[in-house]
N, C-alpha and C positions, 0 to 999 in steps of 0.2 A: 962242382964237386958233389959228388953221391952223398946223401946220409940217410943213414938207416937205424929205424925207431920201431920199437917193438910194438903189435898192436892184436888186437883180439878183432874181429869180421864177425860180428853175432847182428842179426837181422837186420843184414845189410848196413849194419853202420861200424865206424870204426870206433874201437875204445882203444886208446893208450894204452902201454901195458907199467913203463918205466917214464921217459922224457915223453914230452909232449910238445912238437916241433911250434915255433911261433909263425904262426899262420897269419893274417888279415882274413878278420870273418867275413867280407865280402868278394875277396877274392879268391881265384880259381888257378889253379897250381897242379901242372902232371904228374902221375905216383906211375910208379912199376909193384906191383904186389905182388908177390908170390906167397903161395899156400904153399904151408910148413901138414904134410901127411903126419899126422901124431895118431894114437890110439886116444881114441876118448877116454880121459880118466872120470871116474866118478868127481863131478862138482863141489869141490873146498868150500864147507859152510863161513859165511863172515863173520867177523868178530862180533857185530851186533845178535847174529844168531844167536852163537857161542854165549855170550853174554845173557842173552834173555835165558837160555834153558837152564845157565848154571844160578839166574832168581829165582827162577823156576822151583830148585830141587830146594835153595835154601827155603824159601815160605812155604813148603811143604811141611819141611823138617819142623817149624814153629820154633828155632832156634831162639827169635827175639820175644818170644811171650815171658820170658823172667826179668826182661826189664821194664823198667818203670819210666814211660817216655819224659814225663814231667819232673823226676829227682832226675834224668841222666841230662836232660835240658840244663836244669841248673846246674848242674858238676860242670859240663861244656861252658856255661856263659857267666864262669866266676869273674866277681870283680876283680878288676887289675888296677892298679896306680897308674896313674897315665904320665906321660914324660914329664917333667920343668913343672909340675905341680907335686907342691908339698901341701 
């Protein structure tokens, strides 16, 4: 039986795109590939991109200079009663 998994051909190698069939790394196994003609879309930036530029803009802005790293420390690491101890 045929099965078909989606996959990206980017410099010669193949990336997964959804499942990733269970292979044996040292074994060798025949593909039929066919190339899917699309129009090249502009490249979807990653999330770790995305991520970096939107710290990026916050430490710019200098949002965090009105707090006080040492009183917000201690607000976070208030004592608590701990279980089955009075």
């Amino acid at each position: 039986m045929l099965k078909t998994f989606n996959a990206i051909l980017k410099n010669n190698s193949i990336q997964w795109v959804d499942e990733t069939p269970e292979i044996e790394l040292d074994s060798s196994i025949k593909v039929h590939i066919t190339l899917l003609e699309e129009i090249a879309a502009p490249q979807q930036k990653s999330n770790s991109q995305k991520m970096a530029e939107a710290l990026k803009k916050i430490s710019k802005k200098n949002i965090l200079t009105e707090i006080d790293p040492q009183k917000w420390q201690q607000e976070i690491r208030q004592d608590r009663s701990l279980p089955n101890r009075d």
